[in-house]
C-alpha positions as a printed NumPy array, in Angstrom:
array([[-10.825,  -2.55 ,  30.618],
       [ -6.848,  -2.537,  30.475],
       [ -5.305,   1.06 ,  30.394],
       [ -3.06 ,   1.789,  27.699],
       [  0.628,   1.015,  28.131],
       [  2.651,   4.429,  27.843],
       [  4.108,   3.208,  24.459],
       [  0.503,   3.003,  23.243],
       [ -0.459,   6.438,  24.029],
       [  2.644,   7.757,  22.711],
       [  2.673,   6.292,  19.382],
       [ -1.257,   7.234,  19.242],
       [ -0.391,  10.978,  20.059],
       [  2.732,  10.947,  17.78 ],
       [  0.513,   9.929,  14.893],
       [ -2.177,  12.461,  15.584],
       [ -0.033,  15.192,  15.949],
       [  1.603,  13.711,  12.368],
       [ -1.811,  14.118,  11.043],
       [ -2.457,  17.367,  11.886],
       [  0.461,  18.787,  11.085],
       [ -0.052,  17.519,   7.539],
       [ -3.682,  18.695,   7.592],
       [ -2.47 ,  22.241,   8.648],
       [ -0.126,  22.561,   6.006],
       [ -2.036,  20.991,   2.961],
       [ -4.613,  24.262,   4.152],
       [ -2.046,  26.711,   3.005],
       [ -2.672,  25.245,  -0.312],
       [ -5.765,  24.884,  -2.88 ],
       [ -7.427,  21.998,  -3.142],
       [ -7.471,  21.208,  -6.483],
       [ -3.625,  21.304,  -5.851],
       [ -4.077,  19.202,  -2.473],
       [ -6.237,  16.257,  -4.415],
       [ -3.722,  16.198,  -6.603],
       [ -0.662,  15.847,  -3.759],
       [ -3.167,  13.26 ,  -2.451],
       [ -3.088,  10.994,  -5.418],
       [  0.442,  11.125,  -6.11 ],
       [  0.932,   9.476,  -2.622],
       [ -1.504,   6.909,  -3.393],
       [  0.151,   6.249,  -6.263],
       [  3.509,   5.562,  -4.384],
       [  1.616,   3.989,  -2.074],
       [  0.234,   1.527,  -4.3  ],
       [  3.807,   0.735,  -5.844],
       [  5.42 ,   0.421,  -2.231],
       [  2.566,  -1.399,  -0.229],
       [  2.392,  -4.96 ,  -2.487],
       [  0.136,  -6.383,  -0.403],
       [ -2.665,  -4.31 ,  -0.091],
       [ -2.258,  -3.914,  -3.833],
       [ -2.142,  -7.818,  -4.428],
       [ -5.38 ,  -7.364,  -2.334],
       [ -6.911,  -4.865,  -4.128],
       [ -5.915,  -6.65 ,  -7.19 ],
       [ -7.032, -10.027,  -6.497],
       [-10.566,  -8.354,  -5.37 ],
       [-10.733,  -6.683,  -8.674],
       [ -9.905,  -9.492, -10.456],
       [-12.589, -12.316,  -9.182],
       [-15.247,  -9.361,  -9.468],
       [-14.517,  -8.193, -12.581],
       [-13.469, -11.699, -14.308],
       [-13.721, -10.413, -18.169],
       [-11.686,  -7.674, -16.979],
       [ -7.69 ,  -7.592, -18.902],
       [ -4.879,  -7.116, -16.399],
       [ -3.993,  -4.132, -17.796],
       [ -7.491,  -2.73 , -16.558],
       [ -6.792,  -4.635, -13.177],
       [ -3.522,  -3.167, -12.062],
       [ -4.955,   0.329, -13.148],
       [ -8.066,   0.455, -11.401],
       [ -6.295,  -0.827,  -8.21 ],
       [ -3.351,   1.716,  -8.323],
       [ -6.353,   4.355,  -8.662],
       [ -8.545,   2.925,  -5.949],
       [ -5.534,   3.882,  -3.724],
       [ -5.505,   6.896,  -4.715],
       [ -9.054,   7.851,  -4.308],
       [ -8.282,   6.593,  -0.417],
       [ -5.424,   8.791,   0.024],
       [ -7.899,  11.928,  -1.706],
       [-10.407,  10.841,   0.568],
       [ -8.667,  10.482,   3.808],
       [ -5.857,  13.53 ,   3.29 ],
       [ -8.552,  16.409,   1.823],
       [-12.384,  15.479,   1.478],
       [-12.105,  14.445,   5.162],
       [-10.384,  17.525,   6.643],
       [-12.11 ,  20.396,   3.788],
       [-15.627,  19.07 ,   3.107],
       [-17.247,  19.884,   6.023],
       [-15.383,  23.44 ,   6.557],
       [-16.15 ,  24.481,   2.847],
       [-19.292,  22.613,   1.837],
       [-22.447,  24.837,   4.2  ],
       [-25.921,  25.413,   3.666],
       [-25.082,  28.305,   0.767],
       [-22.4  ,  26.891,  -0.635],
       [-23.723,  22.906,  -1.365],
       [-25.079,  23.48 ,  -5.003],
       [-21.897,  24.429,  -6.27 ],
       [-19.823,  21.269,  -4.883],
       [-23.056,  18.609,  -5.187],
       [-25.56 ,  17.515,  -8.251],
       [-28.308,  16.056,  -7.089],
       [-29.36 ,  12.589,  -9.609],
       [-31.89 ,  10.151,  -8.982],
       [-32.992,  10.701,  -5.151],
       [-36.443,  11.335,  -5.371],
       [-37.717,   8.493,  -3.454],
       [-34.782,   9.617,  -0.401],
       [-36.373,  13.527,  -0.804],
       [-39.903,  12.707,  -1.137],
       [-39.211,  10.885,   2.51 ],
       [-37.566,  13.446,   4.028],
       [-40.109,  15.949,   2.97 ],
       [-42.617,  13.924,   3.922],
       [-40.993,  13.089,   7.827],
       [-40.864,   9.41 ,   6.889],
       [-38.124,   7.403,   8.999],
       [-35.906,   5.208,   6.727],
       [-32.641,   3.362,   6.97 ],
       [-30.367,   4.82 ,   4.468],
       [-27.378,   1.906,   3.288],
       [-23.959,   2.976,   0.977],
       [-21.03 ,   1.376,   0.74 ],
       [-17.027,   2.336,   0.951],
       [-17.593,   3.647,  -2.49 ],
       [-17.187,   7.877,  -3.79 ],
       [-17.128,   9.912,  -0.47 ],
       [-19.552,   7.743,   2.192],
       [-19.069,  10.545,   4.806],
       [-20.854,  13.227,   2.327],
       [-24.428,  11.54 ,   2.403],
       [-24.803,  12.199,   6.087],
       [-23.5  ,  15.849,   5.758],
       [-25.164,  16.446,   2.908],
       [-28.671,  16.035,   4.856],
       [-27.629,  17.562,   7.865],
       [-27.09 ,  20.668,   5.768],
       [-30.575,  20.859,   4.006],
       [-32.04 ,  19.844,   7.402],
       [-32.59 ,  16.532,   7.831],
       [-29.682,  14.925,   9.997],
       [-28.687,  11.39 ,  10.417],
       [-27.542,   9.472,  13.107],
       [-24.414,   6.922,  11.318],
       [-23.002,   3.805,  12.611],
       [-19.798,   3.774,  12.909],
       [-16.662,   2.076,  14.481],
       [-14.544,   3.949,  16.174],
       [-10.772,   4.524,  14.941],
       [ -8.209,   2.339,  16.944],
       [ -6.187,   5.526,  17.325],
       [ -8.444,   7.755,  20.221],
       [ -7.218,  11.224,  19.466],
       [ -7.713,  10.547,  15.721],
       [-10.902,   9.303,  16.732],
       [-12.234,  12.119,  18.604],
       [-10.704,  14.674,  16.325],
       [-12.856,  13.167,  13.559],
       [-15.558,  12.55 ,  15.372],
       [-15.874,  16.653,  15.955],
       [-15.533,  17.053,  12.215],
       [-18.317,  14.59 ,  11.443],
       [-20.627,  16.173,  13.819],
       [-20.187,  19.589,  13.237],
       [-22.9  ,  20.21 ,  10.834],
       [-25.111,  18.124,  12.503],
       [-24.781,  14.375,  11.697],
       [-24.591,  12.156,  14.874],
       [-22.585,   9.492,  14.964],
       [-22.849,   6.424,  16.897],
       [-20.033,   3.306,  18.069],
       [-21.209,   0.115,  17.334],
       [-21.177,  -0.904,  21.075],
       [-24.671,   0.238,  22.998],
       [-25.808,   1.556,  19.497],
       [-29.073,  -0.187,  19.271],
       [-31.17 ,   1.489,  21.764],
       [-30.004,   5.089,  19.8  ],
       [-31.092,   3.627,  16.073],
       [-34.299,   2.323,  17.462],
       [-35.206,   5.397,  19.413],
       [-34.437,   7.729,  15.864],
       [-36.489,   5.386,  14.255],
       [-39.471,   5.073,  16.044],
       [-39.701,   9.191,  16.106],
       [-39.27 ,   9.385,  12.237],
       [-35.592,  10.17 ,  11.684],
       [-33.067,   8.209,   9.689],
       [-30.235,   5.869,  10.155],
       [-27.383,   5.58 ,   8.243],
       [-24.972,   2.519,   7.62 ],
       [-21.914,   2.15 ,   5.909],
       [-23.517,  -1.768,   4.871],
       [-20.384,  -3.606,   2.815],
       [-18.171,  -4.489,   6.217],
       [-17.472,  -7.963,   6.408],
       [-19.621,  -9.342,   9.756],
       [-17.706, -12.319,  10.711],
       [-18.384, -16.093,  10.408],
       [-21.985, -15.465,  12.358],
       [-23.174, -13.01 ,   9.539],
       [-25.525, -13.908,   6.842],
       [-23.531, -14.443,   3.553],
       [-25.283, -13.078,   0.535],
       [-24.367, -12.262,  -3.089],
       [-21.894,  -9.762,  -3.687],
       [-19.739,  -9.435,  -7.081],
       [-20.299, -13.115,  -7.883],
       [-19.38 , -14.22 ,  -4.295],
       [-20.822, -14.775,  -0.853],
       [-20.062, -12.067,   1.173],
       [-20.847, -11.666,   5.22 ],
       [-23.355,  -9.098,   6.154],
       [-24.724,  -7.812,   9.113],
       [-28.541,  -9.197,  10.032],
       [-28.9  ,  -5.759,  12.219],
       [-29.758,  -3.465,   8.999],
       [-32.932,  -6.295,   7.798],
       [-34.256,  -6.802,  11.036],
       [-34.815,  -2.968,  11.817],
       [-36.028,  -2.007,   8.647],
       [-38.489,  -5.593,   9.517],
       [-39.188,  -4.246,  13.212],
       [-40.313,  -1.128,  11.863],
       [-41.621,  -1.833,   9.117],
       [-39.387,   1.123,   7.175],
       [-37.971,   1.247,   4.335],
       [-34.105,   0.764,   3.072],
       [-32.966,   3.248,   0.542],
       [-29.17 ,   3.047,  -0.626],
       [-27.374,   5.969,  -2.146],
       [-23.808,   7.164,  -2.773],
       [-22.066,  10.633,  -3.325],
       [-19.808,   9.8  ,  -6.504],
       [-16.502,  12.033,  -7.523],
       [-16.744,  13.634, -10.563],
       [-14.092,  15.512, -12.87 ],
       [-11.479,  14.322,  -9.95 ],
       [-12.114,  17.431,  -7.796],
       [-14.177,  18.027,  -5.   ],
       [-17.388,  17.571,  -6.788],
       [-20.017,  14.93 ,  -6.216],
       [-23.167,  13.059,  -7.575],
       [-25.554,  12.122,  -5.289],
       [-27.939,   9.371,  -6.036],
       [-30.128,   6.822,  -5.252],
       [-29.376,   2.71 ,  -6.981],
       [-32.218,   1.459,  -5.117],
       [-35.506,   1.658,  -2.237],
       [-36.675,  -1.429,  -0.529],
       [-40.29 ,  -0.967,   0.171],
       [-42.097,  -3.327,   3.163],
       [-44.037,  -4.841,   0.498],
       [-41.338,  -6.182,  -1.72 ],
       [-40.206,  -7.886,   1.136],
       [-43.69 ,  -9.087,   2.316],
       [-44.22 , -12.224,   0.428],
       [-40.328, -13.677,   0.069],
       [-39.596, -16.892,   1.27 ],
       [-36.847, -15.267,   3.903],
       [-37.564, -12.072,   3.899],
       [-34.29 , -11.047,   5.744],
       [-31.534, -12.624,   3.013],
       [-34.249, -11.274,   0.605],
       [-33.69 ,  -7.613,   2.063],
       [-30.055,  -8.133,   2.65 ],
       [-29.416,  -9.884,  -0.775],
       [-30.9  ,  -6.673,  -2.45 ],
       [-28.715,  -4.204,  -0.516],
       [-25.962,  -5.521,  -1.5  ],
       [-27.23 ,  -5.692,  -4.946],
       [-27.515,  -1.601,  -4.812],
       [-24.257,  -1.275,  -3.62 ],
       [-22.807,  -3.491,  -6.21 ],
       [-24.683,  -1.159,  -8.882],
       [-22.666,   1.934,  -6.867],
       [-19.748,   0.624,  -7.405],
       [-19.841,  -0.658, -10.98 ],
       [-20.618,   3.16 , -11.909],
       [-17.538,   3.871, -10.329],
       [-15.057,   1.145,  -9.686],
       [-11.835,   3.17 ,  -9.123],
       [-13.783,   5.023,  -6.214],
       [-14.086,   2.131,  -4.573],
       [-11.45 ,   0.498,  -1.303],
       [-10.997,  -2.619,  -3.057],
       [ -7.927,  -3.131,  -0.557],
       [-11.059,  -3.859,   2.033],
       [-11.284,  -7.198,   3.485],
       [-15.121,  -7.744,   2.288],
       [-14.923, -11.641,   1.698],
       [-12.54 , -12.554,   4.752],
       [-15.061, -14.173,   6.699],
       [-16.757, -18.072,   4.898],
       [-19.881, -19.745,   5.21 ],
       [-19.672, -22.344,   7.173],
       [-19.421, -25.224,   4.467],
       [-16.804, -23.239,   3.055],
       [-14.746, -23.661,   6.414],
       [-15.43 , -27.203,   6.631],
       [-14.468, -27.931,   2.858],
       [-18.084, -28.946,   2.211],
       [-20.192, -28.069,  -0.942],
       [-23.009, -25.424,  -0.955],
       [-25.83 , -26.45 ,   0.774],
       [-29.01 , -27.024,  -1.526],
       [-31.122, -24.718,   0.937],
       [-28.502, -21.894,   0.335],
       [-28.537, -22.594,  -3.712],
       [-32.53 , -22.539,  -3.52 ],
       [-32.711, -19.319,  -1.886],
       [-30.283, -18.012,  -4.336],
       [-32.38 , -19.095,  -7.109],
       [-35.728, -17.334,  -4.609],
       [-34.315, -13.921,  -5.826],
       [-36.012, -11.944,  -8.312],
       [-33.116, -11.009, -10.01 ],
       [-30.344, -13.735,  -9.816],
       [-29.533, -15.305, -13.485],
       [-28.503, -18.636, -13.825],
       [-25.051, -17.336, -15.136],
       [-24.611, -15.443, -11.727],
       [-25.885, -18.657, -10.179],
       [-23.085, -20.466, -11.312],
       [-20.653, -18.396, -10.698],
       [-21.802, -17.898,  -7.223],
       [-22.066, -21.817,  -6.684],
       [-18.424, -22.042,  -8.099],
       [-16.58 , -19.597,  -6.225],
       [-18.001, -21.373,  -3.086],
       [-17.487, -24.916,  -3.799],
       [-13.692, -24.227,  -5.252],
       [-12.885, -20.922,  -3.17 ],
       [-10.264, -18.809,  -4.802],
       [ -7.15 , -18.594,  -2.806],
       [ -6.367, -15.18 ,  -1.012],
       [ -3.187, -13.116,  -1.382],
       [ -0.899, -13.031,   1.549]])
């Protein structure tokens, strides 16, 4: 491995020391106050940074076609401002303020039966959300009450950033794992009954297996079906959701993937990771504006998209395979990939 040139380093340390000045100083404040500091720089973020808007924007707008533009430009301006929230006070307060004695009064527990009856239970399971509400909550959330996780996660280019967060994630409990020499780790949790936790809407590359998402084919990663396959353990996805725009959340679950629903599929893996993204589609339609629609989910093409080919009758057939595809959605699905939208420089 290369070392890092000098300029590297420095402009690494330079922004970590950037970022914790600004953490110690939004501390001196309440954070009510500090959320709402937060948004206003998303705000001018979103007015300043055309790009990533026109990104968020044309995201928004292919996923939400019946949408008016009104509702388009507003949703993505707030979007960015839920990031700046996220990354300039949930990350740097939640984990100081939210403990074992203080949880009820910053979390409402919804419709996570099927997660607690698991964990009560000492049942391993993979546990899925996406970059929607406040991802990093879920894992703290059940390190608190008892029941850690071990996330997936890929490291931050910046390394003192990195390792500064890193400590903050783990302090209650969660363990987090890199991507690189992570499968021995999730396999081991597994196979003594704990749980694994991925962040499941990252785009996995031209090798990945493209499945619905918001009307398009999106690229996800095999890993998540074939260990929940392997093991023969469940998939439950969940999200913590803002609510009344202050530190507050809803916890709950959109969906639980049970061995035997994927028992008798035709493919059992697009099956499982078809329905996954499915749940976090249903996340994120309950709260759209909480969502990074600035993220590059539908970078990576099928390969008959790359080669300016039509969708492959095998594909369209195991579309039509899933339990809960319409022909509408089919359509749309079968368009998008056929006449691909252009992207936004």
């Amino acid at each position: 491995m290369s070392k890092k040139r000098p300029s590297s380093r420095l402009t690494h340390l330079s922004q970590y020391l950037a970022l914790r000045g600004v953490a110690s100083f939004m501390q001196c404040f309440p954070a009510d106050q500090n959320l709402h500091t937060a948004g206003t720089v998303g705000a001018l973020y979103a007015r300043f940074s055309a790009r990533r808007r026109r990104r968020a924007e044309h995201n928004l707008r292919l996923s939400f076609p019946e949408w008016p533009e009104e509702r388009v430009h507003a949703v993505a301006e707030e979007s960015l401002q839920h990031m700046f929230r996220l990354f300039l006070v949930d990350a740097l307060v939640l984990h100081r303020i939210i403990t074992p004695a203080s949880w009820p009064r910053y979390i409402k527990l919804g419709s996570i039966g099927p997660i607690l009856d698991r964990l009560i239970r000492g049942e391993p399971m993979i546990l899925v959300t996406g970059h929607c509400g406040n991802w990093e909550l879920l894992g703290h959330f059940f390190a608190l009450i008892g029941y850690p996780v071990v996330a997936l996660a890929r490291p931050l280019d910046n390394p003192y950033i990195n390792d500064w967060l890193l400590t903050i994630r783990e302090a209650r409990g969660t363990t987090v794992v890199t991507k690189w020499g992570a499968t021995p780790i999730l396999q081991e949790t597994i196979e003594r009954g704990g749980r694994v936790g991925f962040i499941a809407d990252q785009n996995a590359g031209d090798q990945g297996l493209f499945v619905p998402f918001f009307g398009r084919l999106a690229s996800s990663y095999k890993s998540i079906g074939l260990l929940a396959m392997r093991y023969d353990v469940p998939i439950v996805a969940g999200h913590a959701r803002r609510i009344n725009g202050r530190l507050e959340y809803t916890i709950d679950c959109t969906d639980c993937i049970e061995p035997a629903d994927w028992a008798d599929q035709p493919d059992p893996l697009f099956y499982i990771t078809a329905r996954f993204n499915r749940a976090m589609e249903t996340m994120i339609r309950a709260a759209p504006e909480q969502y990074l629609w600035l993220h590059r989910r539908w970078k990576s093409r099928p390969k008959h998209e790359r080669k300016g080919e039509p969708i492959p009758e095998k594909l369209v057939e195991k579309l039509q395979a899933l339990p809960w595809m319409t022909e509408a959605e089919l359509e749309r699905i079968v368009e998008h990939s056929n006449h691909p939208p252009p992207v936004p420089k």
